[in-house]
Backbone of each chain as ProteinMPNN parsed JSONL, in Angstrom:
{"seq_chain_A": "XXXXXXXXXXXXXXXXXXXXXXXXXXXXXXXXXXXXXXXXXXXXXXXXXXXXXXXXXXXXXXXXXX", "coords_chain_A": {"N_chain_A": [[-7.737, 15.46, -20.673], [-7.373, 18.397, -22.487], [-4.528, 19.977, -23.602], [-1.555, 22.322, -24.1], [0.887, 21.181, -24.247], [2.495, 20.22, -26.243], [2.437, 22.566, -28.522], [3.775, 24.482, -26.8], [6.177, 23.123, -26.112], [6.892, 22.623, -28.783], [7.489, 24.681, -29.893], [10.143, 25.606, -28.207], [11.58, 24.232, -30.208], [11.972, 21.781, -28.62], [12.602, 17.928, -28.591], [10.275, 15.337, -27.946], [11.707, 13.684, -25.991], [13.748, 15.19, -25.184], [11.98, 17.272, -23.753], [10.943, 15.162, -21.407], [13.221, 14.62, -20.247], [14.151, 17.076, -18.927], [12.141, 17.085, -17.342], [12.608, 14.892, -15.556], [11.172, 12.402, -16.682], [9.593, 9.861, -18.055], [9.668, 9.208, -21.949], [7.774, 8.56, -22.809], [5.769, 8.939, -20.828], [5.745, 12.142, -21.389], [4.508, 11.991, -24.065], [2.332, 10.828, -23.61], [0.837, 12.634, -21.761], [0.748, 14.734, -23.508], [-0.847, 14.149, -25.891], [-3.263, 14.177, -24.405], [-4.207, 11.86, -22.896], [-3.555, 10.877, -20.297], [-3.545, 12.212, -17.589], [-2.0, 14.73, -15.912], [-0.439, 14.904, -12.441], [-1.521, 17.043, -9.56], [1.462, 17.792, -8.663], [3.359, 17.26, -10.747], [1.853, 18.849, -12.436], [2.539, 21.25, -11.502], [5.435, 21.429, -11.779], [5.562, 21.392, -14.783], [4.103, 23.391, -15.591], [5.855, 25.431, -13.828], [8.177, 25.169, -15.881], [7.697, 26.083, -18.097], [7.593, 29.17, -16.942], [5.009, 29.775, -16.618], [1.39, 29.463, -15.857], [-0.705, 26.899, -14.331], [-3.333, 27.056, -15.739], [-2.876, 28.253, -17.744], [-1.765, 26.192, -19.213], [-3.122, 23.342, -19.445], [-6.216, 22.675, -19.885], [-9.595, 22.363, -19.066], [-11.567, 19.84, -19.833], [-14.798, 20.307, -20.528], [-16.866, 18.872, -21.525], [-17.062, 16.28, -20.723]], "CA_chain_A": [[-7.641, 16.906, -20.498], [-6.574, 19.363, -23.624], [-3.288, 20.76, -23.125], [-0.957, 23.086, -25.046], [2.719, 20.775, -24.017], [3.455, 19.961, -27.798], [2.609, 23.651, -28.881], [4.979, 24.867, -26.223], [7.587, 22.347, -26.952], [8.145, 22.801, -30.256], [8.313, 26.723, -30.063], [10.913, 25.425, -28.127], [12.402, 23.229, -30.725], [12.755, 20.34, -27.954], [12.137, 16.955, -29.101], [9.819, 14.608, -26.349], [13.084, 13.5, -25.152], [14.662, 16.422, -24.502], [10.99, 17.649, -22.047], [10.914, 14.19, -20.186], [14.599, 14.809, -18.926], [13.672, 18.212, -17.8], [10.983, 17.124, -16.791], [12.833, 13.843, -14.993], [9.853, 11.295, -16.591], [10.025, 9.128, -19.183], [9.528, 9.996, -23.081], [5.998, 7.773, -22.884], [4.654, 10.086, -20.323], [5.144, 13.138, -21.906], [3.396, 11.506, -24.954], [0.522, 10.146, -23.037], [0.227, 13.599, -21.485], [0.715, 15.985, -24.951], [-1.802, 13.317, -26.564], [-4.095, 13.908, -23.382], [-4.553, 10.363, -22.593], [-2.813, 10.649, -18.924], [-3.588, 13.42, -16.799], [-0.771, 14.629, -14.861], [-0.734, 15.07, -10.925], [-1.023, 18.513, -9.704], [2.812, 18.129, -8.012], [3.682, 17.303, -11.705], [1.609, 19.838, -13.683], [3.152, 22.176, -11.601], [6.803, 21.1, -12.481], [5.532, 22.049, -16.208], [4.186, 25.203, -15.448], [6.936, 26.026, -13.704], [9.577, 24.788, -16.868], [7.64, 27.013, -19.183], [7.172, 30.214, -16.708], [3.438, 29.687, -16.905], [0.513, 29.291, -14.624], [-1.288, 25.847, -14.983], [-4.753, 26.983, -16.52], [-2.125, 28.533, -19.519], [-1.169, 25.387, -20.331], [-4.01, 22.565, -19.385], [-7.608, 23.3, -20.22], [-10.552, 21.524, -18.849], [-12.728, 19.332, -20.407], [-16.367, 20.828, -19.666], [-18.081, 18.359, -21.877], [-17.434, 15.066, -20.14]], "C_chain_A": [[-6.818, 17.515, -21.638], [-5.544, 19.611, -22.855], [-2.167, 21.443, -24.169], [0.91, 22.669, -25.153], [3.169, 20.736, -25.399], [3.505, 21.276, -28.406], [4.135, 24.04, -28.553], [6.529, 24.211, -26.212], [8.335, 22.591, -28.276], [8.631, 24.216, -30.035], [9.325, 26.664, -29.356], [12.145, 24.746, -29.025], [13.3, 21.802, -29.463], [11.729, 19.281, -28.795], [11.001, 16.392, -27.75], [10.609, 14.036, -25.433], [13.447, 14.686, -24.578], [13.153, 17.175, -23.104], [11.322, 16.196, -21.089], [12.461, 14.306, -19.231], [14.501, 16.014, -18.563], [13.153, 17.775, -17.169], [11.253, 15.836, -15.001], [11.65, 12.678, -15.103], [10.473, 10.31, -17.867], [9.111, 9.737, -20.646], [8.05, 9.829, -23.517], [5.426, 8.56, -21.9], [4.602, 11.208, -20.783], [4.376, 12.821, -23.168], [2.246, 11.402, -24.681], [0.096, 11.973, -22.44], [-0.199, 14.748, -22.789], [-0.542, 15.101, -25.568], [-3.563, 13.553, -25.828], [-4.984, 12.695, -22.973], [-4.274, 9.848, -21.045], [-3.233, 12.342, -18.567], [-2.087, 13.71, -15.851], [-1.509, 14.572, -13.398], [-0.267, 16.478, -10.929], [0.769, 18.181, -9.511], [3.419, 18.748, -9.548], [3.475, 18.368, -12.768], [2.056, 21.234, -13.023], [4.592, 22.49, -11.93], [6.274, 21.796, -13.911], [5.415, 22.604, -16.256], [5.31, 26.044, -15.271], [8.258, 26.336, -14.628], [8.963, 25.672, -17.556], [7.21, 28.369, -18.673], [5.918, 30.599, -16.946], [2.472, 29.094, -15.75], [0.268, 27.633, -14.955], [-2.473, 26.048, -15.656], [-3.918, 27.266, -17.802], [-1.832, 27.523, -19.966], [-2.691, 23.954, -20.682], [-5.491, 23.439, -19.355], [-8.653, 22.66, -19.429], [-11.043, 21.203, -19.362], [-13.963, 18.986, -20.446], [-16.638, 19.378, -20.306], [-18.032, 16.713, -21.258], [-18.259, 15.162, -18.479]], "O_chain_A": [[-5.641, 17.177, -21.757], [-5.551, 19.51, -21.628], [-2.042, 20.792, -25.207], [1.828, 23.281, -25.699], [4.255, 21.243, -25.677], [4.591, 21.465, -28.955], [5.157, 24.037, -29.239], [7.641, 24.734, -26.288], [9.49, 22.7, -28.688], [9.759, 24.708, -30.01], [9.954, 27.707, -29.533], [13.33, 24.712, -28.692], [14.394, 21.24, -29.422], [10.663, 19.494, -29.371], [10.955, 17.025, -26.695], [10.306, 13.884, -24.25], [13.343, 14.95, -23.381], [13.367, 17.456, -21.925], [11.98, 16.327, -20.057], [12.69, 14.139, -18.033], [14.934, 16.068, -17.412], [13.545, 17.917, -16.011], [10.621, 15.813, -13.945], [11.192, 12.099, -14.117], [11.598, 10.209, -18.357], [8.147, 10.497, -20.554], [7.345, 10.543, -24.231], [4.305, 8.941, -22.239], [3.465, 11.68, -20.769], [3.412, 13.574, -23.304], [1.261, 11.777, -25.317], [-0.988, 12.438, -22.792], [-1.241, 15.394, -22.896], [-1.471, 15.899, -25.683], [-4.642, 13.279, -26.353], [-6.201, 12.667, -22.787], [-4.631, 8.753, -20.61], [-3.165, 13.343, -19.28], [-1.369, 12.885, -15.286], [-2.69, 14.309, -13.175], [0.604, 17.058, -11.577], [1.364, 18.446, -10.556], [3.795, 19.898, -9.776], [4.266, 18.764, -13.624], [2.017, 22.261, -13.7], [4.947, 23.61, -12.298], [6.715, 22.934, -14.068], [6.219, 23.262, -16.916], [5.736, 26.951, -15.985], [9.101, 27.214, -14.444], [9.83, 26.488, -17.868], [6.537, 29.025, -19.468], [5.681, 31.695, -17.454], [2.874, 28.336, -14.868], [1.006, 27.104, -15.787], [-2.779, 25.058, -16.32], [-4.166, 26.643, -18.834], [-1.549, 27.534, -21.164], [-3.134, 23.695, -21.802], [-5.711, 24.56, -18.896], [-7.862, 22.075, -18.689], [-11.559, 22.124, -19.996], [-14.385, 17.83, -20.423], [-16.629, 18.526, -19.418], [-19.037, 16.015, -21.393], [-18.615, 14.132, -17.906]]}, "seq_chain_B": "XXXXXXXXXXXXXXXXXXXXXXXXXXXXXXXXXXXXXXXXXXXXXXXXXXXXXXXXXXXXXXXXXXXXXXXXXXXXXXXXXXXXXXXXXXXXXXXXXXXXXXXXXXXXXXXXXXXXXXXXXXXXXXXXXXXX", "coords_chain_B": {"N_chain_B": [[18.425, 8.295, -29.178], [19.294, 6.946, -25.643], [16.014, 5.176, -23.813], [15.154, 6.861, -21.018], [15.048, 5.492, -18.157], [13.768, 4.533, -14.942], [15.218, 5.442, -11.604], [13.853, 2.905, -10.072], [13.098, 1.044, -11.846], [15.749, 0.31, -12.612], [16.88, -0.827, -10.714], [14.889, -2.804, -10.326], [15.218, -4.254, -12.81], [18.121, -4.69, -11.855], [17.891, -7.083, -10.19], [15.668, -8.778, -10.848], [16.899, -10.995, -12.327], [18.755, -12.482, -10.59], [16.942, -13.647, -8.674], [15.264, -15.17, -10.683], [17.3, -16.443, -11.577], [17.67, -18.244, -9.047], [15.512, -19.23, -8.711], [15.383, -21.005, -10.657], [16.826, -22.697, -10.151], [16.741, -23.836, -7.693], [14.48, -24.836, -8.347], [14.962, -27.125, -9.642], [16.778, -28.372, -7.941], [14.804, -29.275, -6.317], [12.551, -30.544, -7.406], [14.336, -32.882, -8.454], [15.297, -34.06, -6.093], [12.931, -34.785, -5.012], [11.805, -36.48, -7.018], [13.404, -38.709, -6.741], [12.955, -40.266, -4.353], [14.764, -39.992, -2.409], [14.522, -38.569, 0.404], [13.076, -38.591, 3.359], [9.526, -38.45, 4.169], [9.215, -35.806, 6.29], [11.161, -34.057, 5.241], [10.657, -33.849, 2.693], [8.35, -31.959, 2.358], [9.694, -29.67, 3.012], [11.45, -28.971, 1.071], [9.693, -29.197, -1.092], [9.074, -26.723, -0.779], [11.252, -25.1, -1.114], [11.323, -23.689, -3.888], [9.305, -21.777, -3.533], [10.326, -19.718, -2.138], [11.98, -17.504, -3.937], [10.173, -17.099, -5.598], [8.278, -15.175, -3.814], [10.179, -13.595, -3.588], [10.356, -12.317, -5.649], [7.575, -11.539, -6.064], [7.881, -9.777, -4.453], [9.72, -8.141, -5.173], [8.073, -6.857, -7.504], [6.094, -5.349, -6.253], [7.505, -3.956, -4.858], [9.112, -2.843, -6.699], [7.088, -1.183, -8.183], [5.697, 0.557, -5.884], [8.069, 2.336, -5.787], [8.548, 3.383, -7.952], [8.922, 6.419, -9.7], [8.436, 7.579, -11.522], [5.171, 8.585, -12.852], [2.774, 8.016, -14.664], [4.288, 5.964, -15.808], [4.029, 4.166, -13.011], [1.126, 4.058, -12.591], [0.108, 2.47, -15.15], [1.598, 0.226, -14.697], [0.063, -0.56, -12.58], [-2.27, -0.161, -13.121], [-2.132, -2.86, -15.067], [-1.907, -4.766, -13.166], [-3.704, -5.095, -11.566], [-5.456, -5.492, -13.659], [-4.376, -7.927, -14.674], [-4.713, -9.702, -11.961], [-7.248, -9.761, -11.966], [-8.324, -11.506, -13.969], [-7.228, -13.497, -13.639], [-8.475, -14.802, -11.097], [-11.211, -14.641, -12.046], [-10.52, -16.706, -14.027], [-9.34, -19.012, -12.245], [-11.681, -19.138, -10.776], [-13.556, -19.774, -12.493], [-12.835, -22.698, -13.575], [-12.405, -24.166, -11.388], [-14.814, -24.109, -10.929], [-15.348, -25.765, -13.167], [-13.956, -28.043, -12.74], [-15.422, -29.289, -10.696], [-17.446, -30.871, -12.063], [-15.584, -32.377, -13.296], [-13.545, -31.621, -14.947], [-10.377, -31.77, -15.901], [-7.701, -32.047, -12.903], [-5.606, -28.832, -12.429], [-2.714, -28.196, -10.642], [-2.063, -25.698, -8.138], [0.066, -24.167, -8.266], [0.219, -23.261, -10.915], [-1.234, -21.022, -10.736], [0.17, -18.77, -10.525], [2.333, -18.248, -12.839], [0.097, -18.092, -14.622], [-1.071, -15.125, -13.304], [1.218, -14.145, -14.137], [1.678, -14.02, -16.74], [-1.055, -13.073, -17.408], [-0.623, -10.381, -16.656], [1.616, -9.216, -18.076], [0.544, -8.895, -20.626], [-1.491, -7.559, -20.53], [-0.062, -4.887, -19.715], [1.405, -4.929, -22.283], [-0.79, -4.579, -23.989], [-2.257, -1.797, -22.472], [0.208, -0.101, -23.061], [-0.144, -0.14, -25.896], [-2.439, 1.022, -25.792], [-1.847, 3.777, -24.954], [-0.246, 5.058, -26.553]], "CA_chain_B": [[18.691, 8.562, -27.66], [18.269, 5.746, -25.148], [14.93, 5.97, -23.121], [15.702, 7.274, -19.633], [14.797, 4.326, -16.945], [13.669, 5.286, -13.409], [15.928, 4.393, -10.423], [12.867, 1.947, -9.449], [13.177, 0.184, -13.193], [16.723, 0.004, -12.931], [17.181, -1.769, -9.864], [13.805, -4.344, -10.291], [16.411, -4.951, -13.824], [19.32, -6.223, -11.967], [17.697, -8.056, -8.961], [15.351, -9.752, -11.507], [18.211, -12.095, -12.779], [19.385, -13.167, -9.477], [16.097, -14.328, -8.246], [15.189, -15.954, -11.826], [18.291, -17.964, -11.474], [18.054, -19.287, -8.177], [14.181, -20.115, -8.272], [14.889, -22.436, -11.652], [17.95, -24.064, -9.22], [16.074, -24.575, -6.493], [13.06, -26.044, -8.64], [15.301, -28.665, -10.325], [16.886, -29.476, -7.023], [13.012, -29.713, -5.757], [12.252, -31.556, -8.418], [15.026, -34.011, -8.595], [15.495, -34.475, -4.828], [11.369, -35.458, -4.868], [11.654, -38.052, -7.928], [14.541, -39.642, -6.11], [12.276, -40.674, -2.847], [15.816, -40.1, -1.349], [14.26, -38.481, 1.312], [12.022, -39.054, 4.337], [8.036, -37.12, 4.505], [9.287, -34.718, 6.906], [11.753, -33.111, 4.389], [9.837, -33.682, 1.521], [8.046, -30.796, 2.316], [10.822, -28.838, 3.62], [12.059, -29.134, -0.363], [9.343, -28.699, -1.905], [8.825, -25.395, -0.565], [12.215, -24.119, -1.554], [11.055, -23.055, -5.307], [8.616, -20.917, -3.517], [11.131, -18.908, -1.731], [12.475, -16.744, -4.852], [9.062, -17.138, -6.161], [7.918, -14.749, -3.205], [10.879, -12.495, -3.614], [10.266, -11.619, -7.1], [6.133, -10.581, -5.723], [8.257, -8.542, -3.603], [10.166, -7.12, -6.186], [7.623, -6.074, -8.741], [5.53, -4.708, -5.716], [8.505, -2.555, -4.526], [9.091, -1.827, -8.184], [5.484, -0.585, -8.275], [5.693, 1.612, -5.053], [8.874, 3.883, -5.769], [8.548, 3.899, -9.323], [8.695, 8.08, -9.37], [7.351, 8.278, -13.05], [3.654, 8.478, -12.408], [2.533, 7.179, -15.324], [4.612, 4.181, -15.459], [3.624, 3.647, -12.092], [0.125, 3.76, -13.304], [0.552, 1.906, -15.871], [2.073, -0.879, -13.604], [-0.943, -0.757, -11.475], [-3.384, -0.928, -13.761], [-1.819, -4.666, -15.268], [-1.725, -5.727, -12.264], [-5.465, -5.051, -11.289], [-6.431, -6.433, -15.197], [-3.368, -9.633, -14.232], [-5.491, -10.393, -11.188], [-8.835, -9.716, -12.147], [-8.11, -12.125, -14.982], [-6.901, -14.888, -12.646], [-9.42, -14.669, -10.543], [-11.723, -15.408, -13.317], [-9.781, -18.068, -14.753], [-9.023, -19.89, -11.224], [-13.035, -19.684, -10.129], [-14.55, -20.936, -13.532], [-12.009, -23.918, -13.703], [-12.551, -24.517, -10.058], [-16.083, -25.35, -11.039], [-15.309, -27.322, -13.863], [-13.349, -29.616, -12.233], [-16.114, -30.298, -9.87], [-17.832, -31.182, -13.01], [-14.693, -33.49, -14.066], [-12.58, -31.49, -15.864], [-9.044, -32.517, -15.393], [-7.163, -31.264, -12.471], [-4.552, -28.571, -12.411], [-2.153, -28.156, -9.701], [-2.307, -24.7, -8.196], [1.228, -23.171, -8.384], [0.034, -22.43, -12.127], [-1.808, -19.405, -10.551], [1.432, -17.898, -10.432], [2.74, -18.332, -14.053], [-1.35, -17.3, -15.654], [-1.101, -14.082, -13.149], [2.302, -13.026, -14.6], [1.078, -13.975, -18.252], [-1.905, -12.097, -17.522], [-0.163, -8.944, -16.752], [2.265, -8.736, -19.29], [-0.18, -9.14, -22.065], [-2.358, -6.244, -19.822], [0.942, -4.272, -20.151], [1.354, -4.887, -23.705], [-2.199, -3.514, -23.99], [-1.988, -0.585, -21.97], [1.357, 0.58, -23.582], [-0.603, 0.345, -26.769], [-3.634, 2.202, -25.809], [-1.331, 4.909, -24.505], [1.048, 5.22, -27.609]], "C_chain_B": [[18.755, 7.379, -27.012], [17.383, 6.397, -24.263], [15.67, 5.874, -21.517], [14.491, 6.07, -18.702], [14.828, 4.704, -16.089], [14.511, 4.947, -12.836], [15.035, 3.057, -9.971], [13.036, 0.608, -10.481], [14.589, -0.051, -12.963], [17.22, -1.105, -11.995], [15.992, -3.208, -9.421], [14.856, -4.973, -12.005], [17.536, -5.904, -13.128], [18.967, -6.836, -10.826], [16.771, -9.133, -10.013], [16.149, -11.287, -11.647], [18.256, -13.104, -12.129], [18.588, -14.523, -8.811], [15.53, -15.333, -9.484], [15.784, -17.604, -11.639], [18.181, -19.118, -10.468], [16.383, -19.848, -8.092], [14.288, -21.287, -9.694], [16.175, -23.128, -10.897], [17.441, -24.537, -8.353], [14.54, -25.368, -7.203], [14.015, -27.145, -8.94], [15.898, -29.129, -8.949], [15.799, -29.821, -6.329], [13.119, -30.934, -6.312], [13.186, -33.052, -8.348], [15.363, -34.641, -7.49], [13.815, -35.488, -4.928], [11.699, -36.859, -5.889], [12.826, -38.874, -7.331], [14.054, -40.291, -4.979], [13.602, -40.605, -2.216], [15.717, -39.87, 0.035], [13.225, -38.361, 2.347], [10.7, -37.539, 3.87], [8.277, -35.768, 4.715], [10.137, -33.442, 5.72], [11.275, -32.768, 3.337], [8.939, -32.265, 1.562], [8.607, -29.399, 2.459], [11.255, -28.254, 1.584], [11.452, -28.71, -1.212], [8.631, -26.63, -1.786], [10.44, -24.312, -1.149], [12.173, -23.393, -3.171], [10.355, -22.101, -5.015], [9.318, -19.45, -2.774], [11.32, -17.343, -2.805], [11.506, -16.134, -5.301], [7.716, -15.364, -5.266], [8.878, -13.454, -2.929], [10.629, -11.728, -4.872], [9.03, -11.219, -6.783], [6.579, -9.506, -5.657], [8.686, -7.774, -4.325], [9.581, -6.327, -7.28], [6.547, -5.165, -7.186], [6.7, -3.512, -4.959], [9.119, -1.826, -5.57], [7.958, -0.657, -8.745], [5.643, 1.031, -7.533], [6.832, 2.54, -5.048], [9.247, 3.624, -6.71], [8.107, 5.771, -9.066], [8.182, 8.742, -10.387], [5.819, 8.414, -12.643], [2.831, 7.655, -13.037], [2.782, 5.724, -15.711], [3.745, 3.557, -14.109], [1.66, 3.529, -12.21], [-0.219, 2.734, -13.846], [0.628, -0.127, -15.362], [0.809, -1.519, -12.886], [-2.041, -0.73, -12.187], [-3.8, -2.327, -14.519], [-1.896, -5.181, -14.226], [-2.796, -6.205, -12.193], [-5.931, -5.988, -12.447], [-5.877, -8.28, -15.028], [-4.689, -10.468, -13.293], [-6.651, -10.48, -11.035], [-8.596, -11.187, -13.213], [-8.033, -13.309, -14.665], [-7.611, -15.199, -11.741], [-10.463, -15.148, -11.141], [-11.959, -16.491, -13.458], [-9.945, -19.486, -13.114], [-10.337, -20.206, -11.1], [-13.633, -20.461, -10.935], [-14.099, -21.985, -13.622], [-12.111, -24.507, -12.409], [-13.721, -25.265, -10.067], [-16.1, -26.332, -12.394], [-14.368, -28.339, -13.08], [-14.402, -30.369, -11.042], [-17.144, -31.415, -10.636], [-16.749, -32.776, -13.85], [-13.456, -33.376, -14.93], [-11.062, -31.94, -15.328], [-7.765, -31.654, -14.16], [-5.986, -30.473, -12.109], [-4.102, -27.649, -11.367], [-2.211, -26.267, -8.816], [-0.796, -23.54, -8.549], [1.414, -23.221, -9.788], [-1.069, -21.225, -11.801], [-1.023, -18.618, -10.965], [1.637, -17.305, -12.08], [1.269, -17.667, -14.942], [-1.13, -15.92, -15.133], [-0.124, -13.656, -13.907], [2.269, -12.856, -15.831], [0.193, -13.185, -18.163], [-1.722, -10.677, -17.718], [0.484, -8.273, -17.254], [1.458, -8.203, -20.308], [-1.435, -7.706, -21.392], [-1.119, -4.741, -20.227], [1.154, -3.912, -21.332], [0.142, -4.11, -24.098], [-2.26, -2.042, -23.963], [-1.193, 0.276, -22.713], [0.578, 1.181, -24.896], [-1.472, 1.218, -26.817], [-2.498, 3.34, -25.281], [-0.392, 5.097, -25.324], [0.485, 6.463, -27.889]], "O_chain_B": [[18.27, 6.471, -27.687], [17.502, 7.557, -23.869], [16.464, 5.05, -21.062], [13.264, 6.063, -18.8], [15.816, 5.404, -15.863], [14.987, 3.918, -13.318], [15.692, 2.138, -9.481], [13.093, -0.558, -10.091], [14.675, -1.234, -13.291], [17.839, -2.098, -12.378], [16.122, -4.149, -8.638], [15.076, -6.179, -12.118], [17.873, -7.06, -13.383], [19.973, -7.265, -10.262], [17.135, -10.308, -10.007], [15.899, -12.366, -11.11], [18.009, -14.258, -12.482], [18.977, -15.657, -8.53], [15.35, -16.479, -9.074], [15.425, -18.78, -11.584], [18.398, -20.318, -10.638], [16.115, -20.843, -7.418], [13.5, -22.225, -9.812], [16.403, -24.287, -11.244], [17.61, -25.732, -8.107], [13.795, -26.193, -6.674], [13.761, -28.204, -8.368], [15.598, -30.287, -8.654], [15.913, -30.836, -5.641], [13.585, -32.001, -5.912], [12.655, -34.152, -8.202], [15.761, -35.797, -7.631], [13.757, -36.717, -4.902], [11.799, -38.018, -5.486], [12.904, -39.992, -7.841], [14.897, -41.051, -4.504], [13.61, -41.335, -1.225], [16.374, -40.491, 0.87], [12.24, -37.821, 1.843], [10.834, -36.373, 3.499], [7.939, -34.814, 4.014], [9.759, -32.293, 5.489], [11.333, -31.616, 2.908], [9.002, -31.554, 0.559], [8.116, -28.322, 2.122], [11.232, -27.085, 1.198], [11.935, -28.007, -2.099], [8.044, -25.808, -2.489], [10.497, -23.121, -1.455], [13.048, -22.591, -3.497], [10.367, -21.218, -5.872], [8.83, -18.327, -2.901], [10.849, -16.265, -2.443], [11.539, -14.921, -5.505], [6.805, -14.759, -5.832], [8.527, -12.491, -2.248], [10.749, -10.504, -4.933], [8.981, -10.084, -7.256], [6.236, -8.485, -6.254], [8.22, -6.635, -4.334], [10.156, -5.429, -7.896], [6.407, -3.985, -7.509], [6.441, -2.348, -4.654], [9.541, -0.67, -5.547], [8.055, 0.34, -9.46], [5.695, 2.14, -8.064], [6.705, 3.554, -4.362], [10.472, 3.513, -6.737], [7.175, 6.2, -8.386], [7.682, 9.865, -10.445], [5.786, 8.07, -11.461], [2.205, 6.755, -12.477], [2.044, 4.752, -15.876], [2.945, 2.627, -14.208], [1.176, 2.547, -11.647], [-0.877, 1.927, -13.19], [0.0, -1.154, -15.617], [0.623, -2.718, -12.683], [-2.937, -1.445, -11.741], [-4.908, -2.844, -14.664], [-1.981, -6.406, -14.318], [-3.113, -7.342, -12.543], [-6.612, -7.002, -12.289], [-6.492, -9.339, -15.155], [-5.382, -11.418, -13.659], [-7.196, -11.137, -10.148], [-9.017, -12.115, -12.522], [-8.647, -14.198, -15.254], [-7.286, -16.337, -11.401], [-10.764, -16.278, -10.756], [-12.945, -17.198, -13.247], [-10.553, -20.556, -13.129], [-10.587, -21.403, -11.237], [-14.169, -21.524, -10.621], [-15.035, -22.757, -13.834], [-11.786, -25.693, -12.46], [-13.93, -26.389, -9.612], [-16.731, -27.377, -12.551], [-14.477, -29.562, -13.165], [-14.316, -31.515, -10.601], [-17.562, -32.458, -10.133], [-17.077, -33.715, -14.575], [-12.693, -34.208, -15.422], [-10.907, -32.465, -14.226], [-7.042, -30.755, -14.588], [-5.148, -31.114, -11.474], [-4.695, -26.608, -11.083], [-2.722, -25.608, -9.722], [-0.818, -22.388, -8.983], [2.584, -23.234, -10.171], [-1.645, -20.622, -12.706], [-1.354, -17.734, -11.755], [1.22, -16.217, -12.478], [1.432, -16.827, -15.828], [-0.949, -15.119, -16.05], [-0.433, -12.643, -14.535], [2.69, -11.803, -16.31], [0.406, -12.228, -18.908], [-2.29, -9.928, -18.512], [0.404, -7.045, -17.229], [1.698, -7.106, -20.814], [-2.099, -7.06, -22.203], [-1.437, -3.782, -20.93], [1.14, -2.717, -21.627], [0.257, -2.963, -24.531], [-2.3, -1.252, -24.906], [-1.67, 1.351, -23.075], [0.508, 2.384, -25.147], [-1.479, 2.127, -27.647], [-3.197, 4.221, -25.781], [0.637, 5.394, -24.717], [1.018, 7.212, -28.708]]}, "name": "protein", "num_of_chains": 2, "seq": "XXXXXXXXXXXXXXXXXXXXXXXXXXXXXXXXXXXXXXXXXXXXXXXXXXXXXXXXXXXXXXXXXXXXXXXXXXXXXXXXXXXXXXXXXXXXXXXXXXXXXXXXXXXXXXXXXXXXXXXXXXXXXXXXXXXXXXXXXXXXXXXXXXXXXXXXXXXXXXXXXXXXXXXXXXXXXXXXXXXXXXXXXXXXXXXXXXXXXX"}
């Protein structure tokens, strides 16, 4: 699934460390997720929404073509 | 930085050890009680079951490491070596099962153990990489 976490990160100037301890994950899941290689779980993709004051379609996209 | 470790990872870290230690003490006293014929049939089995003890705590421990792991992905992760560990052994155990009816030479079964946990590392190792 596309997703816009590394955009929104940097315009934060956090590193992937600094989201996974917001986030309470480890520094390899937010990788696998910014990479879109891991899907989150809703509970989870709403934790991110919620950290960047954002819905979840603003940040994750769908991926019609599979 | 260092990487942040779940509560689930931290505590399958220090129980690991414990159980490590006492399943290679209780194999060598297996072991060395058995080559000694010191003692009668009945115990003999009694003895050689004590290596499997630890052996059955440490399952326990990577399967309760598994289930309240709170990362998702790790826990993923986890659960998808396992599945590739025991698919793998599974495999391995049935095709060797029929060679030996064939003749091949036969090996004991409490090397299931030791191929599953090789299996799943090296599934691990994998995984990690495809997900870098």
């Amino acid at each position: 699934m596309k997703n816009r976490l590394k955009v929104l990160r940097t315009e934060r100037k956090w590193s992937q460390a600094d989201l996974a301890e917001r986030l309470e994950i480890s520094r390899q899941s937010v990788n696998a997720i910014e990479t879109g290689k891991f899907d989150p779980s809703l509970p989870l993709a709403f934790r991110i929404a919620r950290l960047f004051d954002l819905t979840i379609e603003a940040i994750f996209e769908e991926d019609r073509r599979k | 930085m260092p990487e942040r470790r779940s509560a689930a990872a931290q505590r399958y870290a220090r129980r690991i050890w414990p159980t490590m230690l006492s399943y290679v003490v209780l194999l060598t006293i297996a072991i060395r009680t058995l080559d000694s014929q010191a003692v009668g049939d009945a115990a003999r089995y009694v003895i050689a079951l004590l290596p499997a003890i630890p052996l059955v705590g440490l399952i326990a421990l990577v399967a309760q490491a598994i289930s309240t792991e709170t990362d998702e992905f790790q826990r993923a992760i986890w659960g998808e070596a396992v599945l590739w560990g025991t698919g793998a052994t599974m495999v391995a155990t049935t095709v060797y099962g029929f060679l030996e009816v064939a003749g091949a030479p036969h090996v004991p079964l409490y090397w299931v153990f030791p191929f599953l946990t090789g299996a799943t590392l090296i599934a691990i190792a994998g995984l990690r990489r495809r997900y870098q």
